[in-house]
Every structure is written in C-alpha cells, then in structure tokens.
Backbone as a printed PyTorch tensor [residue, N CA C, xyz], in Angstrom:
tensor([[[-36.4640, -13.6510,   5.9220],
         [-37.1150, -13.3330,   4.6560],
         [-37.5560, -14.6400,   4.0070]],

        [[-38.8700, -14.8420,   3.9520],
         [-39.4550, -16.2850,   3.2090],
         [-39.3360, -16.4920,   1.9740]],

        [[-39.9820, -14.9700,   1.2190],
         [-39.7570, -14.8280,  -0.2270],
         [-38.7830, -14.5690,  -0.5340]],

        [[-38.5660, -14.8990,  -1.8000],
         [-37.1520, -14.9270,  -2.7690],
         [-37.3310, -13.8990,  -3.8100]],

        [[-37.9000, -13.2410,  -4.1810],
         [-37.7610, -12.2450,  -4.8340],
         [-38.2590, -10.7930,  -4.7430]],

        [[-37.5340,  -9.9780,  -5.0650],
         [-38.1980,  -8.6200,  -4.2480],
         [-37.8170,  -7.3840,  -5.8310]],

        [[-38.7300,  -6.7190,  -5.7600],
         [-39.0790,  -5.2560,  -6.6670],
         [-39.0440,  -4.3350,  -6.2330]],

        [[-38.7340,  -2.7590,  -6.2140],
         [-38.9610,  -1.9150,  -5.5480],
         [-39.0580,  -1.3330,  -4.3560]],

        [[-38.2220,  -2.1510,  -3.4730],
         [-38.4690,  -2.4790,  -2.1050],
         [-36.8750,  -1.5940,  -1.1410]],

        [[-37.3080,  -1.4490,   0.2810],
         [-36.1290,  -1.1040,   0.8030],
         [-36.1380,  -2.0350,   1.9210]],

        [[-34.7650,  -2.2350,   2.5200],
         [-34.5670,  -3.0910,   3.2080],
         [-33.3440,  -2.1170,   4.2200]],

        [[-33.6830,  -1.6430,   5.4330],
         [-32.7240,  -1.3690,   6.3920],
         [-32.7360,  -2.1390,   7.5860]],

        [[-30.7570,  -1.6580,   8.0660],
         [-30.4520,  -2.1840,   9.4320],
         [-30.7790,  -3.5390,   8.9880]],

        [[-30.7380,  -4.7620,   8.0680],
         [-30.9540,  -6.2580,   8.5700],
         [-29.0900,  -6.4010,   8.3710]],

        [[-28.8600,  -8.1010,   8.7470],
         [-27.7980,  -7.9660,   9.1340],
         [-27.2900,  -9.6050,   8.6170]],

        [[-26.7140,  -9.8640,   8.3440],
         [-26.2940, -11.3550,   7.8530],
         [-24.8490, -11.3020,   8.2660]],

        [[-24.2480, -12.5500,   8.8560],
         [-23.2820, -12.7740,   9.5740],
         [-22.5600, -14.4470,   9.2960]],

        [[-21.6890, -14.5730,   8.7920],
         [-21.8310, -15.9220,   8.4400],
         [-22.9440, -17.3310,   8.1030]],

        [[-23.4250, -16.7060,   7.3750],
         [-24.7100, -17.4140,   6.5050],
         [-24.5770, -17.5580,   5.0610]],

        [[-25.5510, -18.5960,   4.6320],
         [-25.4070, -19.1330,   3.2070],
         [-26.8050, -18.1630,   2.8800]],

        [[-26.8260, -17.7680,   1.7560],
         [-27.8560, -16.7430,   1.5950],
         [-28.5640, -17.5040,   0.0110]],

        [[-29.2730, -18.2440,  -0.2100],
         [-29.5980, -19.0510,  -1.6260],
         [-30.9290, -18.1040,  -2.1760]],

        [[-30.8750, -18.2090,  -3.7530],
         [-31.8810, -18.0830,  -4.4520],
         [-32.5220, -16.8300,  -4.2640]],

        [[-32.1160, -15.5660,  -3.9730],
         [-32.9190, -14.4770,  -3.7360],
         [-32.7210, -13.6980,  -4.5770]],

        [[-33.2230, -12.9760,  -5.1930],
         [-33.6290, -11.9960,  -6.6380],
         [-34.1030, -10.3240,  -5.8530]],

        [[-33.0500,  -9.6010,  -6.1800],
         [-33.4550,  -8.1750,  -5.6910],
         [-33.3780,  -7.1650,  -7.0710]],

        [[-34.4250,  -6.6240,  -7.2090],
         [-34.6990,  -5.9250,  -8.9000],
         [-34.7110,  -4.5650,  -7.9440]],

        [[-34.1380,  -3.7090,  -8.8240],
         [-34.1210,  -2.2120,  -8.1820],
         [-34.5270,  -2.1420,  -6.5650]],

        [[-33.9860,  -2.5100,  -5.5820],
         [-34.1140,  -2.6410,  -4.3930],
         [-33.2760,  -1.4250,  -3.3000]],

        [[-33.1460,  -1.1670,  -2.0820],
         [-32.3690,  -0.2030,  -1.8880],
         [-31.9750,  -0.9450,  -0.4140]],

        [[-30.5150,  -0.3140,   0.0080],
         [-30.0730,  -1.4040,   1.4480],
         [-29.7270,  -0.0500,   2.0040]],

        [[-30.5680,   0.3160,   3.2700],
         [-29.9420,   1.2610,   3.7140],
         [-29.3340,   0.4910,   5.2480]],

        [[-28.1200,   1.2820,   5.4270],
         [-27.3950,   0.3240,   7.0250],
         [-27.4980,  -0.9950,   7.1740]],

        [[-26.8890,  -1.4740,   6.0490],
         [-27.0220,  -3.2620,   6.0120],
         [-25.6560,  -3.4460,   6.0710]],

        [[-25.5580,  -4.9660,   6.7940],
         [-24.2440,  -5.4590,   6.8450],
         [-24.3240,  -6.9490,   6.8010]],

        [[-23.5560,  -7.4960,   5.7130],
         [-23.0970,  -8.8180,   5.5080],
         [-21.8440,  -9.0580,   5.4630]],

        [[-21.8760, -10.1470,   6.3550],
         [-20.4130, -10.5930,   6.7450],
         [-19.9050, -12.0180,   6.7800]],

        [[-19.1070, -12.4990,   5.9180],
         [-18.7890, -13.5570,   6.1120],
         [-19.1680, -14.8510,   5.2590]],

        [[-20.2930, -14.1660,   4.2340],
         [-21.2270, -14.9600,   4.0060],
         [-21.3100, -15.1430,   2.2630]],

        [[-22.2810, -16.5450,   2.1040],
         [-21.7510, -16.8970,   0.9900],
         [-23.3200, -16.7060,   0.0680]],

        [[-22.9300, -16.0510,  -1.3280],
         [-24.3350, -15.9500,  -2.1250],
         [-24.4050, -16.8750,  -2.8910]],

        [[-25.2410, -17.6630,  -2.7410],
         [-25.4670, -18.7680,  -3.9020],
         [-26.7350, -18.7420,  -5.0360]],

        [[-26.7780, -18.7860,  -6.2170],
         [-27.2560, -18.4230,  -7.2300],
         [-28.5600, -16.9010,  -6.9240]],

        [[-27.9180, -16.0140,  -6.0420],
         [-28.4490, -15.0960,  -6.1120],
         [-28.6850, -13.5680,  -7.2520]],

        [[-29.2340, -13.0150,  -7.3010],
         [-28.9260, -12.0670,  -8.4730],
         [-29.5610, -10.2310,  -8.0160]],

        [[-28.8770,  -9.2840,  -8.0010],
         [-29.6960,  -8.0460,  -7.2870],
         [-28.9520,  -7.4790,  -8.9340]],

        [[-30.3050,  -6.8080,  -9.2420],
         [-29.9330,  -5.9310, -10.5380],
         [-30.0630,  -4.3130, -10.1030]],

        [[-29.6100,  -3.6870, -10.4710],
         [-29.9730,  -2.3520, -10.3500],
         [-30.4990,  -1.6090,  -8.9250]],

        [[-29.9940,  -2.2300,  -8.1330],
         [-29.7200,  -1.9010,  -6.4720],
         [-29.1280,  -0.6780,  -5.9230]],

        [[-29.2850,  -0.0730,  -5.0840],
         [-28.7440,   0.7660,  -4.4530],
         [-28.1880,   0.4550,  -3.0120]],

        [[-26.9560,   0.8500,  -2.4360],
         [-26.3270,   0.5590,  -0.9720],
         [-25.8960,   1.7150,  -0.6970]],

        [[-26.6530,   1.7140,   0.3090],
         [-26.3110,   3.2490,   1.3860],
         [-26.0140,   3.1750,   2.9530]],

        [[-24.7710,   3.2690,   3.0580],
         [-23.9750,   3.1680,   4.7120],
         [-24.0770,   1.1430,   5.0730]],

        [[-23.5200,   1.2020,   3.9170],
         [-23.2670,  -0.8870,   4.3270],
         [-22.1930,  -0.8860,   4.3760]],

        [[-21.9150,  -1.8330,   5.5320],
         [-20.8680,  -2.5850,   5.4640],
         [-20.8440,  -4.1800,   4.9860]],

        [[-20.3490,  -3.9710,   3.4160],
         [-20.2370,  -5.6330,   2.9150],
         [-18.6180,  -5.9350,   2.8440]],

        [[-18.1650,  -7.2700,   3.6100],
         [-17.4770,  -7.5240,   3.6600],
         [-17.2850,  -9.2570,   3.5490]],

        [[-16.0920,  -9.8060,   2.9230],
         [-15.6130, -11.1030,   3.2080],
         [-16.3220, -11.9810,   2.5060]],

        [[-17.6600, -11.7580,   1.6630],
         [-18.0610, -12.4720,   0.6830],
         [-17.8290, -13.6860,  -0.6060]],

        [[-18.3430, -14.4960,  -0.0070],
         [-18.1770, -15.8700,  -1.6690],
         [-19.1920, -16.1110,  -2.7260]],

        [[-19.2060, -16.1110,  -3.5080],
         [-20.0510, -16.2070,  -4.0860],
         [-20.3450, -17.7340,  -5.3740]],

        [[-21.2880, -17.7070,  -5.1840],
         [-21.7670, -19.7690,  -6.2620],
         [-22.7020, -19.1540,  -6.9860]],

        [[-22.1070, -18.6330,  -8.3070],
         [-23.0790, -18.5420,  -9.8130],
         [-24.1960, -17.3190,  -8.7990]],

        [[-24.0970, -16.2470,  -8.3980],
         [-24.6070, -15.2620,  -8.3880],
         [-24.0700, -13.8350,  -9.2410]],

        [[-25.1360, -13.0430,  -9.5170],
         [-24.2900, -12.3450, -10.7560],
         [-24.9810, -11.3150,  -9.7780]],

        [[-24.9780,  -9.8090, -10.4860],
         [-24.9940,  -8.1190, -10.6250],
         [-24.6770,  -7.6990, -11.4710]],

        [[-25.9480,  -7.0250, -11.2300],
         [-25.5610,  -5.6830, -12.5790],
         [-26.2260,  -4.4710, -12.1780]],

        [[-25.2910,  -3.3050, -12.7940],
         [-25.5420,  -2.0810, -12.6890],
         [-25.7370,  -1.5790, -10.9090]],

        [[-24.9860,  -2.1240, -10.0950],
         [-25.3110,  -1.8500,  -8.3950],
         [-24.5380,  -0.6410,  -7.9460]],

        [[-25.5730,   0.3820,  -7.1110],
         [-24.9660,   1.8600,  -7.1720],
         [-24.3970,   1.6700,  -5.1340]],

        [[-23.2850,   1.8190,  -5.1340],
         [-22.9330,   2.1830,  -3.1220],
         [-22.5870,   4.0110,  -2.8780]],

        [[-23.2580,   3.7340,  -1.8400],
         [-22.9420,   5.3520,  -1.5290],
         [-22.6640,   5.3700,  -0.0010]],

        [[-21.0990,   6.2100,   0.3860],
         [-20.7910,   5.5770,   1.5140],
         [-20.6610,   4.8700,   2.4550]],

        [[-20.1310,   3.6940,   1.3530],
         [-20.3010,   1.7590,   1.8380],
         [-18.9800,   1.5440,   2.3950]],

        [[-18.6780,   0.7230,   3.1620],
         [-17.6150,   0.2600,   3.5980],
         [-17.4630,  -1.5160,   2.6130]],

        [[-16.4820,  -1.5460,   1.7640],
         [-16.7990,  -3.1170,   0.7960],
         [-15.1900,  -3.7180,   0.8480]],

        [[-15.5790,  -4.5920,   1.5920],
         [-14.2230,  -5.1690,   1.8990],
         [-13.9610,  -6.4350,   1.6220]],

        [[-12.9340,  -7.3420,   1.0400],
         [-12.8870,  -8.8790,   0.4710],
         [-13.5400,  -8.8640,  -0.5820]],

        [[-14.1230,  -7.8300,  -1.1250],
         [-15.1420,  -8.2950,  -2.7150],
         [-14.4450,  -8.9140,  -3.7110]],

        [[-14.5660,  -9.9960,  -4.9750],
         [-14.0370, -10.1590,  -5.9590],
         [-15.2320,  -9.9940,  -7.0300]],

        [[-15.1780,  -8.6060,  -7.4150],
         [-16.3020,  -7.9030,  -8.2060],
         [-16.5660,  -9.0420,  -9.8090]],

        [[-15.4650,  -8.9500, -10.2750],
         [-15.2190,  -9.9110, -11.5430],
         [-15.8610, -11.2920, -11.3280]],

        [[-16.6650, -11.9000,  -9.7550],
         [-16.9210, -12.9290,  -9.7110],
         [-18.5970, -12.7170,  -9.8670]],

        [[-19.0590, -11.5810, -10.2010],
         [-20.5390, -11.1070,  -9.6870],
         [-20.9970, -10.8700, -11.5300]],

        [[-20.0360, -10.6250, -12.5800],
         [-19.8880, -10.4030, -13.6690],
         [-21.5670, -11.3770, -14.5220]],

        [[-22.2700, -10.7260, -15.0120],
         [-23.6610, -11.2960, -15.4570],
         [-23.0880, -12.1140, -16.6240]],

        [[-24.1490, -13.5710, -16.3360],
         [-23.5270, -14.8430, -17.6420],
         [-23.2640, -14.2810, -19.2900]],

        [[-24.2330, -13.4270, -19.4540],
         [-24.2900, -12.4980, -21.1600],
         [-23.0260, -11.4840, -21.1500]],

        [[-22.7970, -11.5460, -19.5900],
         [-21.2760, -10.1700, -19.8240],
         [-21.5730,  -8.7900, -20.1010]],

        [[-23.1350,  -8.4370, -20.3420],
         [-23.5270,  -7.2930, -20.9310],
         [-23.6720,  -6.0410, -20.2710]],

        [[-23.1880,  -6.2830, -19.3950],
         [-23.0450,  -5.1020, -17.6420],
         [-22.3330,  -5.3280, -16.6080]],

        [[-21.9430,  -4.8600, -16.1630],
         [-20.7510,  -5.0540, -14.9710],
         [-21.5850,  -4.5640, -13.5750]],

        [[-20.7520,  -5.2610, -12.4900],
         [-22.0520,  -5.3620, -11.7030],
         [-21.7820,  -3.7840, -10.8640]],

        [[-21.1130,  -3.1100, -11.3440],
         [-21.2440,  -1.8630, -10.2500],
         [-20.8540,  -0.6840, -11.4260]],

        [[-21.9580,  -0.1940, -11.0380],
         [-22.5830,   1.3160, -11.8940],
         [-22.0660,   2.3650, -11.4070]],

        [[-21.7930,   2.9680,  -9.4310],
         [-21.6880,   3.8970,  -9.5890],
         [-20.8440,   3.4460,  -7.8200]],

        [[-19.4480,   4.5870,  -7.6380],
         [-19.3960,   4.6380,  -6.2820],
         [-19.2110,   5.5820,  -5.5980]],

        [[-19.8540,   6.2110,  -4.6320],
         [-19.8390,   7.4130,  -4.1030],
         [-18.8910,   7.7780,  -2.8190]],

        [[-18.0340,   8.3090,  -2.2200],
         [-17.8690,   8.5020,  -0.6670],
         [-17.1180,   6.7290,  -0.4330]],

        [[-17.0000,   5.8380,  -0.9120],
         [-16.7060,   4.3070,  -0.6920],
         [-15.1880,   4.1500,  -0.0180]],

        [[-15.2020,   3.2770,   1.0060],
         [-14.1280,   3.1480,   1.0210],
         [-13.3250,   1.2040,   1.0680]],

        [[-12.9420,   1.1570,  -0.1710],
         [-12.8940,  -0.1680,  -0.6610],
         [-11.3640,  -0.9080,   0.0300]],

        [[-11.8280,  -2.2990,   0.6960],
         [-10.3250,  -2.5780,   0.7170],
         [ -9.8430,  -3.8160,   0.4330]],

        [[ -8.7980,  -4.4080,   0.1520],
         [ -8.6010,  -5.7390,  -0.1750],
         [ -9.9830,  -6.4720,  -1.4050]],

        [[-10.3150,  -5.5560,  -2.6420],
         [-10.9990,  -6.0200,  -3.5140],
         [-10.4280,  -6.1380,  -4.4910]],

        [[-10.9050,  -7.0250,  -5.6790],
         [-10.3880,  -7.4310,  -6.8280],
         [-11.5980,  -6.9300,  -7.8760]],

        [[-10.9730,  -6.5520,  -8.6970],
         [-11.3500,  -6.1350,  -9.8030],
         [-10.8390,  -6.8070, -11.2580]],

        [[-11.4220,  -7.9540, -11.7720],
         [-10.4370,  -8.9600, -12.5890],
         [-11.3710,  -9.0810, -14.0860]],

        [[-11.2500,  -8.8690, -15.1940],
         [-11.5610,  -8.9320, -16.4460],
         [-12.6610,  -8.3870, -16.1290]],

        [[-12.5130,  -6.7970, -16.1890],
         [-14.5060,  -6.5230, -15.8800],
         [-13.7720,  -4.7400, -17.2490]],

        [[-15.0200,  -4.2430, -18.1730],
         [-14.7700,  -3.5940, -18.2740],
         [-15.8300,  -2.3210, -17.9280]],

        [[-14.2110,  -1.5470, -17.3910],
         [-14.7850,  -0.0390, -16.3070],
         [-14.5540,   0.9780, -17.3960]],

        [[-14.5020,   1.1980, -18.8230],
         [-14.0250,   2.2960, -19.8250],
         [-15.2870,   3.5230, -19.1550]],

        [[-14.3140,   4.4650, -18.7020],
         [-15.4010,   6.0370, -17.8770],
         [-15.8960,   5.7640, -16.9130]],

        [[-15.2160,   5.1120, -16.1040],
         [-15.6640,   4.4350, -15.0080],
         [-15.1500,   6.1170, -13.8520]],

        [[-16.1620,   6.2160, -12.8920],
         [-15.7740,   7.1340, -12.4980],
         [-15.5670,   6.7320, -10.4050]],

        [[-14.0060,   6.6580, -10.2820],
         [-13.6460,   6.2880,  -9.1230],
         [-13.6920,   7.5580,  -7.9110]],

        [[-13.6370,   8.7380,  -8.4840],
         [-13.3980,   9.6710,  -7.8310],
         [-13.5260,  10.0410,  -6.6220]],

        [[-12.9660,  10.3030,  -5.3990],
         [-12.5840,  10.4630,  -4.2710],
         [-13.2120,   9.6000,  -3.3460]],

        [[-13.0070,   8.1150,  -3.7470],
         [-13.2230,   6.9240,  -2.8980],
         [-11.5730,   6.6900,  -2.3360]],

        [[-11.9370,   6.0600,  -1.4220],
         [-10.5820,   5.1900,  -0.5550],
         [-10.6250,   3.8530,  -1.2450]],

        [[ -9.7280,   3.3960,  -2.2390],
         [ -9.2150,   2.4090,  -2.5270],
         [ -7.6030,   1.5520,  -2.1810]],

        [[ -7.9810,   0.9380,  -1.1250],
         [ -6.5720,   0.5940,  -0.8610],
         [ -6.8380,  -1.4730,  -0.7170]],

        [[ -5.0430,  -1.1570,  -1.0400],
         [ -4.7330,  -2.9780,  -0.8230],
         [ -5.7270,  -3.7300,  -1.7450]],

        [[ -5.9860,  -2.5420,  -3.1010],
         [ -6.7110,  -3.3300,  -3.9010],
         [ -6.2420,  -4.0740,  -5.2230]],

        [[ -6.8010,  -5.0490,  -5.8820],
         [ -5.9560,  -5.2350,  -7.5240],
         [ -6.6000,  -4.8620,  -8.7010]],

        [[ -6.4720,  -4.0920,  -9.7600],
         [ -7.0240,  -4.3250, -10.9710],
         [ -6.1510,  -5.1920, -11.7450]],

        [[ -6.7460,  -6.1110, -12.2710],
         [ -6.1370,  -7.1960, -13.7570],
         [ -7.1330,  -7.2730, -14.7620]],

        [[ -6.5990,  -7.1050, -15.8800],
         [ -6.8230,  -7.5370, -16.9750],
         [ -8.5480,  -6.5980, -17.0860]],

        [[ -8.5610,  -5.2920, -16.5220],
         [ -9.4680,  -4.7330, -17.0360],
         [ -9.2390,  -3.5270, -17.8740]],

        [[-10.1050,  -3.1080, -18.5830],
         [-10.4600,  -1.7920, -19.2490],
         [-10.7540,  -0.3980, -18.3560]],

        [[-10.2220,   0.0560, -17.7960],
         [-10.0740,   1.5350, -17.0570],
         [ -9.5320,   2.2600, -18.1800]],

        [[ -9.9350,   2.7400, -19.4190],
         [ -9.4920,   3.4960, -20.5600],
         [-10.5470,   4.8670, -20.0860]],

        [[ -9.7200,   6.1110, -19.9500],
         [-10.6290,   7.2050, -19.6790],
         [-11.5990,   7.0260, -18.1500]],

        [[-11.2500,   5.9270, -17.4530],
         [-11.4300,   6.3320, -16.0430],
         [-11.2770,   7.2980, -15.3120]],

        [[-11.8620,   7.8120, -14.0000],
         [-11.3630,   8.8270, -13.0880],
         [-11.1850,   8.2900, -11.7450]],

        [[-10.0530,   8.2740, -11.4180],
         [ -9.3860,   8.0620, -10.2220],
         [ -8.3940,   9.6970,  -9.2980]],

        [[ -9.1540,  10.4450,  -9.8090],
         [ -8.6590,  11.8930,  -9.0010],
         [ -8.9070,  11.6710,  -7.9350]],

        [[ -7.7440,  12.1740,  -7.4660],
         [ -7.8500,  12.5570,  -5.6850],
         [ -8.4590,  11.0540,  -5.0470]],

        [[ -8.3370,  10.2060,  -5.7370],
         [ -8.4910,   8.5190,  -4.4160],
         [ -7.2440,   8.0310,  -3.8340]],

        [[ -7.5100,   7.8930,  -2.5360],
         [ -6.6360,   7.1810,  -1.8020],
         [ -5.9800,   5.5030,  -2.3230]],

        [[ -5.2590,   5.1840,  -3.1340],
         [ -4.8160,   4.0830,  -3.8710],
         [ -4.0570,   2.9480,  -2.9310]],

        [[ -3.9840,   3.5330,  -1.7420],
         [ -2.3770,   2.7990,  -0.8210],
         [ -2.5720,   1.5000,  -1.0150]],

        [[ -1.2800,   1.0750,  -1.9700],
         [ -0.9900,  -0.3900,  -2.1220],
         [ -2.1870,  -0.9400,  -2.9870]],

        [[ -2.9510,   0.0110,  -3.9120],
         [ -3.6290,  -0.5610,  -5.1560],
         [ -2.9530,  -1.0010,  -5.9590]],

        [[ -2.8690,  -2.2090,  -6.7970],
         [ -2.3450,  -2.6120,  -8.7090],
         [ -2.6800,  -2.9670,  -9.2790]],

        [[ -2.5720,  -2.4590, -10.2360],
         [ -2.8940,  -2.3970, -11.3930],
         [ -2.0960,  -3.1290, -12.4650]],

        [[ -2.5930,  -4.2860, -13.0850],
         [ -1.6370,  -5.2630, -13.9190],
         [ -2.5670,  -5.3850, -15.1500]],

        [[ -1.9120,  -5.9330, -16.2730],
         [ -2.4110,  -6.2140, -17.4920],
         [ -3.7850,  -5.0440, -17.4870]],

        [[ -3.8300,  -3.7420, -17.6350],
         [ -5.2200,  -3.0480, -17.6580],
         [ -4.7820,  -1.9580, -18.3200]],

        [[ -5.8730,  -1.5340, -19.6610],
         [ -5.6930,  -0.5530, -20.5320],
         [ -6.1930,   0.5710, -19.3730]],

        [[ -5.4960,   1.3100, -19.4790],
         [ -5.8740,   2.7620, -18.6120],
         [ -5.7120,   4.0610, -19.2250]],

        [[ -5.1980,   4.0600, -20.8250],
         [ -5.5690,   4.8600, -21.5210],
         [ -6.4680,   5.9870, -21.3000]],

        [[ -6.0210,   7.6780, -21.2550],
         [ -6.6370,   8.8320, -21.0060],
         [ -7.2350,   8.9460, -19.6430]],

        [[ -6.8180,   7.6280, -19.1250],
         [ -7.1860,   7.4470, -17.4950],
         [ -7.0220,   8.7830, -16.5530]],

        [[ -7.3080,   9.4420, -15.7020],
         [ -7.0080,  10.1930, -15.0490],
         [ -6.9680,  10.0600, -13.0330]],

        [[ -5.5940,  10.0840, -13.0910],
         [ -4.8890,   9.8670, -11.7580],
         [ -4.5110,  10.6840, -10.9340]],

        [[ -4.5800,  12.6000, -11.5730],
         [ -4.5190,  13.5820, -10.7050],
         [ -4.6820,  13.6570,  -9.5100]],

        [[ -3.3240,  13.7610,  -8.7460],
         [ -4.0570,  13.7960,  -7.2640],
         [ -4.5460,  12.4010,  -6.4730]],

        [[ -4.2090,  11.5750,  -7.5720],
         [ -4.4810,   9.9060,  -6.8290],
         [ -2.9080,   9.7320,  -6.1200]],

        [[ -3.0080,   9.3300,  -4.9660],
         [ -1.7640,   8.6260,  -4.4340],
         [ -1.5130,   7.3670,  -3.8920]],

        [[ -0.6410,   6.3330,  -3.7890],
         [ -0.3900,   4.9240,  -3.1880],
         [ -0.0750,   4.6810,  -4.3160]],

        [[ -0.8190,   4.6940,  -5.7920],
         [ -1.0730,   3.5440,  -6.4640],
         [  0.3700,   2.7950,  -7.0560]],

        [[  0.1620,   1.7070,  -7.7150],
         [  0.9880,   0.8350,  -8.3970],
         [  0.8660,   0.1900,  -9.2550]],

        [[  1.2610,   0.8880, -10.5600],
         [  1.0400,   0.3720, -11.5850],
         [  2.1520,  -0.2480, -12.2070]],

        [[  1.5950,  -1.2060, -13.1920],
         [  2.7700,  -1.6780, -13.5070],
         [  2.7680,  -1.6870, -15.3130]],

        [[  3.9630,  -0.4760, -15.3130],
         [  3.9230,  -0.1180, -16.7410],
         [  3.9930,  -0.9900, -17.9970]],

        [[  5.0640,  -2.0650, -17.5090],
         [  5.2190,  -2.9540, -18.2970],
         [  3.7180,  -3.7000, -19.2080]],

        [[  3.2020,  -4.1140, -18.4670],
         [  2.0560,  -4.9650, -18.5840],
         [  0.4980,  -3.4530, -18.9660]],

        [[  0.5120,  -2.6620, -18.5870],
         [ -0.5770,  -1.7410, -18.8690],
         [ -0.7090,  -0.6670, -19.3610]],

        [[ -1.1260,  -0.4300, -20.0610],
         [ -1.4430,   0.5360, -21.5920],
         [ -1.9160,   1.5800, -20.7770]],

        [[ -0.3240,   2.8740, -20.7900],
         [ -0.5190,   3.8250, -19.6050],
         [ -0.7790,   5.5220, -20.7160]],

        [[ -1.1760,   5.1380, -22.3680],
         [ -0.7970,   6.4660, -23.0340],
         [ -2.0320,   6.8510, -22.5730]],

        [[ -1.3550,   8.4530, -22.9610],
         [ -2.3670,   9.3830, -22.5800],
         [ -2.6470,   9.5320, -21.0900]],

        [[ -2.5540,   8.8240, -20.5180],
         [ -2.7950,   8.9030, -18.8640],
         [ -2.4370,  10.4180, -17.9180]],

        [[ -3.4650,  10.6350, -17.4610],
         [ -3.0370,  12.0870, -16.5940],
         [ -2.2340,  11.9340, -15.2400]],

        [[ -1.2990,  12.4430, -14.6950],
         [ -0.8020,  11.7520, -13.3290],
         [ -0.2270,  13.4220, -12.7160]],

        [[ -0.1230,  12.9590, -11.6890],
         [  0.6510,  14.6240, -10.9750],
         [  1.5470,  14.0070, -10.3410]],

        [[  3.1170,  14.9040, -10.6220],
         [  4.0090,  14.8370,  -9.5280],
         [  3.1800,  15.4890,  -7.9450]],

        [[  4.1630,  14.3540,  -6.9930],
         [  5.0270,  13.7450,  -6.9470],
         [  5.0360,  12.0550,  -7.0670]],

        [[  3.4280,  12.0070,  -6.9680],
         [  3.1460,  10.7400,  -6.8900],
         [  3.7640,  10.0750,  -8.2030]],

        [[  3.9150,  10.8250,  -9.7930],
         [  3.8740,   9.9690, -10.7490],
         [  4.9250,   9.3350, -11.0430]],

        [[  5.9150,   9.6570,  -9.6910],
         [  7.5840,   8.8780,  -9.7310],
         [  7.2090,   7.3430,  -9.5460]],

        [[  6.2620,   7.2050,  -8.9300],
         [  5.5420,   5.6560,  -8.2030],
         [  5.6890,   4.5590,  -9.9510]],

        [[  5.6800,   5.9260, -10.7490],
         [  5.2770,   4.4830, -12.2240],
         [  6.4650,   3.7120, -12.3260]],

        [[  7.6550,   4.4640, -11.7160],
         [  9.0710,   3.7870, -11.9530],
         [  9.6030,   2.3890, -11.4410]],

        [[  8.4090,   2.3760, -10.3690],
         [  8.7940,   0.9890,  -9.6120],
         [  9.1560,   0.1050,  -9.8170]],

        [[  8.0720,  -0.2500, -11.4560],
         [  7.9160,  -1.8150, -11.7890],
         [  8.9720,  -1.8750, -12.5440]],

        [[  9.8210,  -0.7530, -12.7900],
         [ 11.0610,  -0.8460, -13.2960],
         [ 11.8790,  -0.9770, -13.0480]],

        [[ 12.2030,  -1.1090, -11.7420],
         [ 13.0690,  -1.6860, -10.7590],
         [ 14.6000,  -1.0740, -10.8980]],

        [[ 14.5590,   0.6500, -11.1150],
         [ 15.7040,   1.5730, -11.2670],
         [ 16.0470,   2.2320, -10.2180]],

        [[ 16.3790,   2.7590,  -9.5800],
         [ 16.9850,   3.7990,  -8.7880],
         [ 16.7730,   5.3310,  -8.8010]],

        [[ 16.5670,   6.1220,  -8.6130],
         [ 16.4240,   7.6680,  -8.9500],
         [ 17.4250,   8.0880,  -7.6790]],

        [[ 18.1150,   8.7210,  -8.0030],
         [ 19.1900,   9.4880,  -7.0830],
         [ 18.8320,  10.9580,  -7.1040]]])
C-alpha cells in the first residue's frame, strides 16, 4: 500500500506479519479476513472502522490512536485497548463487539459505561481502572478475566462465567450475577465456604 490514507474503502484477505506499519489513516474503512501479527503501529489512526473474520493479534503500538472501531467475529489477541485511547480522550477506540473471541487483552482507564459485551469469549483478560457501570457481560465466557479498581455498577453478569472480580477494589452495587457462578465474588476475600 503506497498511500497513507484511505476513506470508504474495503480491504480483504491482506496480511501483515511482523512488520512496522507507519503513518496510515483509515476513516470509515472495512477489513474483511485480515490478519496482523506481530506487528507494530506507529503514529497510525483508523476511525470508525469495521473488522470482519480478523485475526489481530500481538500488537504494539507508538502514538497510534482509535476510535469508535466495530469487530464482528474477530479473533483479538495481546491487544492493550487503553493504549489506542484518542489524545482528546473523547471516544474509546472500540464501539461495538460481535461473536469476538478476545484473549490475553487489557482494558486499562478506558470508559465502557453500556458497553455491551454480550456473548463474546473473553478470557485471560484484565479490566483496571475502567467504567463498566451498566455494562452487559451476559452469557460471556470470562475464564480467568479481572477485573480491578472498575466501577461496574448495574453491570450485568447473568450467565457470565470464569470471571474475577475483585470486590475490594470495584464498585460491585447493583450488579446482576447468577448463582452458581456468583460464589466466584468471594475469592478476593480469601474465606472458605464449607
């Protein structure tokens, strides 16, 4: 790709594999069957994007931001989303996730208030220090997700299982949860149940 900036455009099947990827600008763009791996974005920026059947994984990123980016049955693995966070702060870089199955990602000072997680695979992931107040996390696969310092207020966890929260540190009122999983909140309390 010569040019650096793209509008309205779709881009399938290309493939990046341990590469430095500099200076490229994607404005409402769409990735269908793309896979990047390994690779590092440097002052890049995709606003209002769509990803459909990617596999992004293992990513670094140097002063590249996102905002508003929609995946729909993506495979997103190694992400540190909170690092993609736009300089004004005025959008978070992921709008919507469909069918996803996320692993080993971080999620760190970003706020998700109605953020809707619903029946994605989230595992071996962290939330810190975000806003999940009135989120939906029904029915997602959580195994070995945590959750630290994060308001999760009216949050809803029905039917979510793995997860790990840690009560101490995160603002759990109002929160919806279903036995049997919601014994899991006891952990960080480090008690016994007989």
């Amino acid at each position: 790709m010569s040019e650096r900036y793209f509008e309205n455009r779709a881009f399938t099947a290309i493939r990046f594999t341990d590469e430095t990827i500099k200076y490229f600008e994607f404005i409402d763009c769409t990735f269908i069957d793309c896979t990047v791996e390994k690779c590092t974005l440097t002052k890049c920026r995709f606003s209002e994007c769509t990803f459909v059947n990617c596999h992004i994984t293992d990513l670094k990123f140097d002063g590249t931001e996102a905002n508003y980016l929609a995946f729909e049955n993506c495979i997103l693995s190694g992400v540190n989303w909170g690092l993609l966070t736009s300089s004004g702060g005025f959008s978070e870089p992921v709008n919507k996730l469909s069918g996803c199955n996320l692993k080993y990602n971080f999620f760190t000072d970003m706020n998700l208030k109605k953020f809707s997680f619903k029946g994605n695979d989230i595992t071996y992931t962290t939330f810190a220090d975000c806003n999940l107040s009135e989120s939906n996390f029904d029915g997602c696969n959580l195994t070995d997700t945590e959750f630290f310092r994060c308001d999760i207020q009216k949050a809803d966890f029905r039917k979510a299982t793995g997860y790990k929260i840690d009560v101490i540190t995160c603002n759990i009122k109002k929160a919806k949860f279903s036995a049997p999983e919601v014994y899991n909140l006891l952990a960080s309390l480090d008690i016994k149940i007989e």
